[in-house]
C-alpha positions as CSV (number, residue, x, y, z in Angstrom):
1,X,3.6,5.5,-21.2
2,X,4.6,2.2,-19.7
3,X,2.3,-0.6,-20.5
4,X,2.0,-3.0,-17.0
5,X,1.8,-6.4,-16.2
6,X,-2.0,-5.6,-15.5
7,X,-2.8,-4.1,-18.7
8,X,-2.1,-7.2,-20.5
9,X,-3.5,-9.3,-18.6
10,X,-6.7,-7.4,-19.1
11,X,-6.2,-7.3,-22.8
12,X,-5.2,-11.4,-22.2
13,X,-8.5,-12.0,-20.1
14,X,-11.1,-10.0,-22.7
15,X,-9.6,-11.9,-25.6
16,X,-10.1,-15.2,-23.8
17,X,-13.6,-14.8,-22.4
18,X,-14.9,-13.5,-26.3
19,X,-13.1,-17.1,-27.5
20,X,-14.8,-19.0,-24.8
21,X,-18.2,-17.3,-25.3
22,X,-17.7,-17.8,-29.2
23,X,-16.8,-21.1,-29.0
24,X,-20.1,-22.3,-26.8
25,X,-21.7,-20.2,-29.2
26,X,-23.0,-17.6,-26.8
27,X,-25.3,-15.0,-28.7
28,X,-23.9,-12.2,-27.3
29,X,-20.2,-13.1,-26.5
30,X,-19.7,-8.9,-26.3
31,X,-21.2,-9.6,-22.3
32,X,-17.9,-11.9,-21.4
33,X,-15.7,-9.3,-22.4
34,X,-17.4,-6.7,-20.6
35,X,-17.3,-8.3,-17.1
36,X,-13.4,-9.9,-17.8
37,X,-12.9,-5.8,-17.1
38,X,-14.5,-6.2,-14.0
39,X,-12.3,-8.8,-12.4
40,X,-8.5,-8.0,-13.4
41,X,-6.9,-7.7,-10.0
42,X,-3.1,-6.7,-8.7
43,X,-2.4,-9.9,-6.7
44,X,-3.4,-13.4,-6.6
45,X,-5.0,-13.0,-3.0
46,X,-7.2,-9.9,-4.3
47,X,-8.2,-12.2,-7.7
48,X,-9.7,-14.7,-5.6
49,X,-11.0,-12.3,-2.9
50,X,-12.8,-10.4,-5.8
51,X,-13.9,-13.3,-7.4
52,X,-16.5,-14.3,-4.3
53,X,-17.6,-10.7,-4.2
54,X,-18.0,-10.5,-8.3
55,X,-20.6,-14.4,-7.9
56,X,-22.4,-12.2,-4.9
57,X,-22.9,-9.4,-6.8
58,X,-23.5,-11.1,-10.3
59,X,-26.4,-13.1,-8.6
60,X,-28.2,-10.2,-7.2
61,X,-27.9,-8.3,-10.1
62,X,-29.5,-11.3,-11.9
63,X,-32.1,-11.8,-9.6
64,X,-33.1,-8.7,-8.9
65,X,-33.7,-8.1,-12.8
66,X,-35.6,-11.0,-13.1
67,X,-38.0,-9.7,-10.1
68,X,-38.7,-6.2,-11.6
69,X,-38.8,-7.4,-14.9
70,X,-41.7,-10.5,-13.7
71,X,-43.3,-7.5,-11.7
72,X,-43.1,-4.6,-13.7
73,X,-41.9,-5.0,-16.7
74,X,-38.5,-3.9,-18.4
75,X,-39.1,-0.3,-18.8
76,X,-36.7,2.7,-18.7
77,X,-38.1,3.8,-15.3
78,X,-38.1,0.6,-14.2
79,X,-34.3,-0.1,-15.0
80,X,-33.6,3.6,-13.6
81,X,-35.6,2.3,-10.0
82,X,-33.6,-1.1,-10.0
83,X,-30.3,0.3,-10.3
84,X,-31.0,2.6,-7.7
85,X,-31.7,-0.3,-5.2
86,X,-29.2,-2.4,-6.6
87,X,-26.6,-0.1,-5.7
88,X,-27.9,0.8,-1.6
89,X,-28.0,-3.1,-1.7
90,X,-24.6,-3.8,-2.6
91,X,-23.2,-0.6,0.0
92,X,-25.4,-2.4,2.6
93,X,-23.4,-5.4,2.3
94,X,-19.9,-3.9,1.7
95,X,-19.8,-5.1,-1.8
96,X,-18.7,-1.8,-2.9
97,X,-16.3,-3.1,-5.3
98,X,-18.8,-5.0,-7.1
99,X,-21.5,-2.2,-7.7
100,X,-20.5,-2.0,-11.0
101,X,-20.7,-5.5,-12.4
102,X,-24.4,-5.8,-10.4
103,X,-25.2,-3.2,-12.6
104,X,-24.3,-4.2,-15.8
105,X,-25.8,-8.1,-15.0
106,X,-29.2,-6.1,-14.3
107,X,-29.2,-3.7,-17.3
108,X,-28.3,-6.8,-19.5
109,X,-30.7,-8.9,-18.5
110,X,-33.4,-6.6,-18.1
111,X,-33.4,-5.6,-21.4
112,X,-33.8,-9.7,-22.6
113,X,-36.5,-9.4,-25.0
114,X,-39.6,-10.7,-23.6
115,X,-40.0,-13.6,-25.8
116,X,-38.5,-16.8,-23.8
117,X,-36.9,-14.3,-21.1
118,X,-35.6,-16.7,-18.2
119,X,-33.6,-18.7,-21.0
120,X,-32.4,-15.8,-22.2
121,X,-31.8,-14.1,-19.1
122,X,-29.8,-17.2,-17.8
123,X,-27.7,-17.2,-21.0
124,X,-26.7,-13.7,-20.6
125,X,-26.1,-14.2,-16.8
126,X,-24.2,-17.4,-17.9
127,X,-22.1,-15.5,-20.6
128,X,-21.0,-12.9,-17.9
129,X,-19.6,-15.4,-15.7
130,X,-17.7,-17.0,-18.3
131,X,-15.4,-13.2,-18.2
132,X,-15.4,-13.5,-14.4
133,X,-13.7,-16.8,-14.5
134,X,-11.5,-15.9,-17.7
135,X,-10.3,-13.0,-16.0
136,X,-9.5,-15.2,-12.5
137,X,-7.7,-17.5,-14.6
138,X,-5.3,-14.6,-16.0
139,X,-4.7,-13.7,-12.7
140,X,-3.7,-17.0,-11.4
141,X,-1.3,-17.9,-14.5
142,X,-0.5,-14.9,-16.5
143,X,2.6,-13.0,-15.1
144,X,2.3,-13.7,-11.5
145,X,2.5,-10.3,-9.6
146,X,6.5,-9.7,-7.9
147,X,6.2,-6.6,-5.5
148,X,9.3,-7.4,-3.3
149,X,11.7,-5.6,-5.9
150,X,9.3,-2.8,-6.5
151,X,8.5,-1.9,-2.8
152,X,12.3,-1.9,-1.9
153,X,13.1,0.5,-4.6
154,X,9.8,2.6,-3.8
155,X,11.0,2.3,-0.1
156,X,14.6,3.5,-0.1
157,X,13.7,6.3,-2.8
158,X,11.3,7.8,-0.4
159,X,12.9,7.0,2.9
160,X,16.1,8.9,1.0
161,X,14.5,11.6,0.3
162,X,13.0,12.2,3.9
163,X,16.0,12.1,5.0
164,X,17.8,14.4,3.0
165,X,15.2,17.1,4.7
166,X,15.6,15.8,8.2
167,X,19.0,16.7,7.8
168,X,18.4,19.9,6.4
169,X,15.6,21.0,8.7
170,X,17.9,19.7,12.1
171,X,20.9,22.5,11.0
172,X,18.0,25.1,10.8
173,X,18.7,25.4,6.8
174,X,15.4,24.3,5.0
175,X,13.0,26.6,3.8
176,X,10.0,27.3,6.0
177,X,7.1,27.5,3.1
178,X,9.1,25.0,0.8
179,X,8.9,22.7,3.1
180,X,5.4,23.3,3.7
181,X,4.7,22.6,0.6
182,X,6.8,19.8,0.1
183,X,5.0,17.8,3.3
184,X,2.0,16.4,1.8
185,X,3.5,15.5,-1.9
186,X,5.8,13.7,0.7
187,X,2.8,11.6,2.6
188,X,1.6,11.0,-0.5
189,X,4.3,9.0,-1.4
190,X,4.7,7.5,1.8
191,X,0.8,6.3,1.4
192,X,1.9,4.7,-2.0
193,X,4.8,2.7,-0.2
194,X,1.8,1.6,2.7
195,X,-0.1,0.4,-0.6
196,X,2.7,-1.7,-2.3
197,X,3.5,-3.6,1.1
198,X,-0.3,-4.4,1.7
199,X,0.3,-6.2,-2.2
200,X,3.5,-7.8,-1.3
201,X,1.7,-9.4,1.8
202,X,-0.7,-10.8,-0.3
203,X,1.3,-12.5,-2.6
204,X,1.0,-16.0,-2.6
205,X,4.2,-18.6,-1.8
206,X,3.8,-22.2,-1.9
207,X,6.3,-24.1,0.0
208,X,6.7,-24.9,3.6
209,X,10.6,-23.2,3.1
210,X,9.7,-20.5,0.6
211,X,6.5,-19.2,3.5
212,X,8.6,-19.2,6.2
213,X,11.5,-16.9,4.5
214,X,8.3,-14.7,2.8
215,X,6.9,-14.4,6.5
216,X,10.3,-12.8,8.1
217,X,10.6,-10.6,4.9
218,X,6.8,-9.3,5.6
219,X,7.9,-8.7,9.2
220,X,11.1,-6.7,8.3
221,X,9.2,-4.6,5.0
222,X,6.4,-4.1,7.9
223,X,9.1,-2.6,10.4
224,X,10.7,-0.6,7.2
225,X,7.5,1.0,6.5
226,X,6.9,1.4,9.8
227,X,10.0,3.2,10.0
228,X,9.2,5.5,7.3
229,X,6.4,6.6,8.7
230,X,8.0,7.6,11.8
231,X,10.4,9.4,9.8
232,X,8.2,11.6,8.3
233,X,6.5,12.4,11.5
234,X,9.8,13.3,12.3
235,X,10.1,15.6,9.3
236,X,6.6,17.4,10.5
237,X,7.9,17.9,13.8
238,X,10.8,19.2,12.9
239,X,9.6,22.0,10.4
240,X,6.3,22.8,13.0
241,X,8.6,23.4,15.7
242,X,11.1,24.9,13.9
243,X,11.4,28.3,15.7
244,X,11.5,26.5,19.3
245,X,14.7,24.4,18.1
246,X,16.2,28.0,17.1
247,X,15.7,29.6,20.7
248,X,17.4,26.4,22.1
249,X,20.9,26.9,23.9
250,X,23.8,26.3,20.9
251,X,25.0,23.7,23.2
252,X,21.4,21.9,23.2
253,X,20.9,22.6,19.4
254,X,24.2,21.2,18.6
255,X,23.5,18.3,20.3
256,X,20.3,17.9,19.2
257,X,21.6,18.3,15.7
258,X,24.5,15.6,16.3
259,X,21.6,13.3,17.1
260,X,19.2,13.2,14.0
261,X,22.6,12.8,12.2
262,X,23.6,10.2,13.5
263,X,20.1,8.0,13.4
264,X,19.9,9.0,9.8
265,X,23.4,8.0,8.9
266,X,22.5,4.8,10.7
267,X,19.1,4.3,8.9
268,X,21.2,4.5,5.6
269,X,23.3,1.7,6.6
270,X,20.6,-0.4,7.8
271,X,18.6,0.2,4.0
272,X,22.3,-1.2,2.7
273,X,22.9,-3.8,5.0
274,X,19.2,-5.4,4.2
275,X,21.1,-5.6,0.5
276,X,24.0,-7.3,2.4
277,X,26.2,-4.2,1.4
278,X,26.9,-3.2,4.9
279,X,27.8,-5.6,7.9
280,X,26.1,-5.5,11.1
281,X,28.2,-4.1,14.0
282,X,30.5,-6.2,15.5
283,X,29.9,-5.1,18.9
284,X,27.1,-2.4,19.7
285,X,27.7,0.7,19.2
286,X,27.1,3.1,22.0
287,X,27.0,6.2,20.6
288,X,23.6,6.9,20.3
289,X,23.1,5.9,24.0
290,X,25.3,8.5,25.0
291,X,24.1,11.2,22.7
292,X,20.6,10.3,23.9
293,X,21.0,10.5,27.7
294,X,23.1,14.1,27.6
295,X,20.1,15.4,25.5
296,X,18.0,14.2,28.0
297,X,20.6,15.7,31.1
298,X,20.1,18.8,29.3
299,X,16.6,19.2,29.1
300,X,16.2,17.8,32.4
301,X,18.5,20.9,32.9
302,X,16.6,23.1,31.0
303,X,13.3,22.4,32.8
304,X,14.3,23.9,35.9
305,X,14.6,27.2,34.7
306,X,10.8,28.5,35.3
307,X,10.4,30.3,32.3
308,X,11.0,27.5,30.1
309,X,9.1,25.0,31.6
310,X,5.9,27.4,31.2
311,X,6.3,27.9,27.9
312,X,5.0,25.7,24.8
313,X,8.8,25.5,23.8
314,X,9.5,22.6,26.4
315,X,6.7,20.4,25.5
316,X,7.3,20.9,22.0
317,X,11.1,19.3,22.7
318,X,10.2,16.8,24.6
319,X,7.9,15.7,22.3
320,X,10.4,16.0,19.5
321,X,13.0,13.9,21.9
322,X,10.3,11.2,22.6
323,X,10.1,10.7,18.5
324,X,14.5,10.7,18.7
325,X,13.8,8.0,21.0
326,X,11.3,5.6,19.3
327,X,13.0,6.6,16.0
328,X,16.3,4.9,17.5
329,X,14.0,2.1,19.3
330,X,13.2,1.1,15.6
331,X,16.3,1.0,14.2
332,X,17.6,-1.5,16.6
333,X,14.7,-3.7,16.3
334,X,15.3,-3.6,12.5
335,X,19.2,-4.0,12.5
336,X,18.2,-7.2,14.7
337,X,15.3,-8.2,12.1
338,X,18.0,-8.0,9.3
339,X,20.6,-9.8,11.1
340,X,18.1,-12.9,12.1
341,X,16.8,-12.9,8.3
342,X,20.4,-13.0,6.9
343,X,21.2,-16.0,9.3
344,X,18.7,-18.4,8.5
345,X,18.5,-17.2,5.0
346,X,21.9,-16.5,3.9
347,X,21.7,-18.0,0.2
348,X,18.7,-15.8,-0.8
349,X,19.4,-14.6,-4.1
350,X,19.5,-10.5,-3.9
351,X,17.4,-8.2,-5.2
352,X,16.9,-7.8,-9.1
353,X,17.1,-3.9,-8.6
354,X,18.4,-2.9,-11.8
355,X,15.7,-3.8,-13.3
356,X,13.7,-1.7,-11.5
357,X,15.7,1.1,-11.1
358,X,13.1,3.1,-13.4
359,X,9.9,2.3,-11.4
């Protein structure tokens, strides 16, 4: 079991809102430790996000059990009906995320003994807040979050795996129900990659120089993903209309074949030249242009015959071709993304990979 950066830092924030909470002599310094839980987030951006959602939902916890209990008193039906409310409250205005501290602010000061409650009350409500604010303060100084590192290697382990089963699936070699099986494990990890770029945008970058070089990295990791999605729509495609691709002419399925091969060569060497591994093309390469418009001379070809423009086959190429087509659209657009970021930024010190060659 690995233990994370986040895991300490939850361990880091508890310890110091019970030390805080001792030392202001707190009565119940247990309370702090309880809602440091609460507020531990992945990134710096999400910290102080969830810190203005955690004061929402802290006060109407608060207030709310200071309302029943004035009205009704504090008891076990009472609490029951109150955290009912409180939780329809908090989904009525999106504060989700914060259900669960409302709820522990009401239940702890709604059972305040009824001698001197309000002072009480506000001590416990003060004694929570002292964990919220520990726990921001973790996040803000504490091992600083670093996704670049982590969503490259993510990236390029997943993009080469999809790729090793385009190739397979374009020679008509992959196993029908493997692959069927394989697809959604697949998007699955494909979601995960979506998840650690939305936490490398929100890292925080101080420094006119430093933002400008994190914004074109956002922009190319946005078109990478983007990429990878496409590629696994690809993948779908490919094993859904895998017995139209079979009755295709050999001449058609050949070049068809040649085609995916030679994107997903060049995808490879774009992932490498993003490292500074591989060098950009000295002039443009025309290849794919030419591959691409004799597939399309062919179907164009095809789509006279009568028969196969009335079956399901020919829309099920085209559609597959229009996908070849954006999937080569892309790549250009990164291998250009790449090429500007490498200009401007050519003493950018490369990726620590090694490091995170396990993650």
């Amino acid at each position: 079991m690995r233990v994370g950066a986040r895991i300490v830092k939850t361990g880091i924030a508890i310890t110091i809102a019970l030390f805080i909470a001792q030392l202001l002599k707190m009565p119940s310094p247990v309370f702090a430790g309880i809602a440091a839980t609460f507020a531990i987030k992945p990134t710096i951006y999400r910290s102080y996000r969830s810190i203005i959602d955690q004061v929402q939902g802290n006060l109407i916890g608060a207030l709310l059990a200071v309302i029943f209990v004035m009205a009704f008193g504090n008891h076990f039906l009472v609490v029951g009906l109150g955290s009912v409310l409180i939780i329809i409250l908090m989904l009525k205005l999106k504060l989700d995320d914060t259900v669960g501290l409302a709820l522990v602010t009401m239940i702890v000061i709604m059972e305040t003994p009824s001698d001197n409650f309000l002072q009480t009350a506000g001590i416990r409500f003060a004694t929570l807040f002292i964990g919220i604010f520990s726990s921001f303060l973790v996040n803000l100084i504490f091992l600083p979050p670093k996704y670049e590192a982590r969503l490259y290697v993510r990236l390029t382990h997943v993009t080469e795996e999809l790729l090793k089963f385009i190739r397979i699936a374009a020679r008509q070699e992959a196993d029908y129900q493997l692959l069927k099986e394989e697809l959604p494990d697949i998007k699955e990890r494909v979601y995960k990659v979506e998840q650690l770029y939305t936490l490398f945008k929100e890292e925080k970058i101080y420094g006119k120089s430093n933002r400008i070089e994190r914004q074109r990295k956002v922009v190319l990791y946005k078109e990478m993903v983007a990429i990878l999605n496409l590629s696994y729509i690809i993948l779908k495609r490919l094993h859904q209309y895998k017995a139209d691709i079979a009755g295709l002419p050999e001449t058609f399925r050949s070049m068809l074949q040649e085609q995916m091969e030679y994107l997903v060569n060049e995808h490879e060497k774009l992932l490498l030249m993003f490292l500074g591994k591989v060098k950009a093309h000295a002039q443009k390469c025309d290849t794919a242009d030419k591959q691409r418009n004799e597939l399309m001379d062919i179907f164009l070809q095809n789509l006279k015959d009568e028969t196969f423009r009335a079956d399901l086959q020919s829309y099920h190429v085209m559609n597959l071709l229009a996908l070849l087509v954006d999937y080569q659209e892309e790549l250009e657009h990164l291998e250009k993304l790449i090429t500007v970021s490498q200009t401007y930024h050519h003493e950018q010190s490369e990726l620590n990979l090694d490091e995170l060659e396990d993650q």
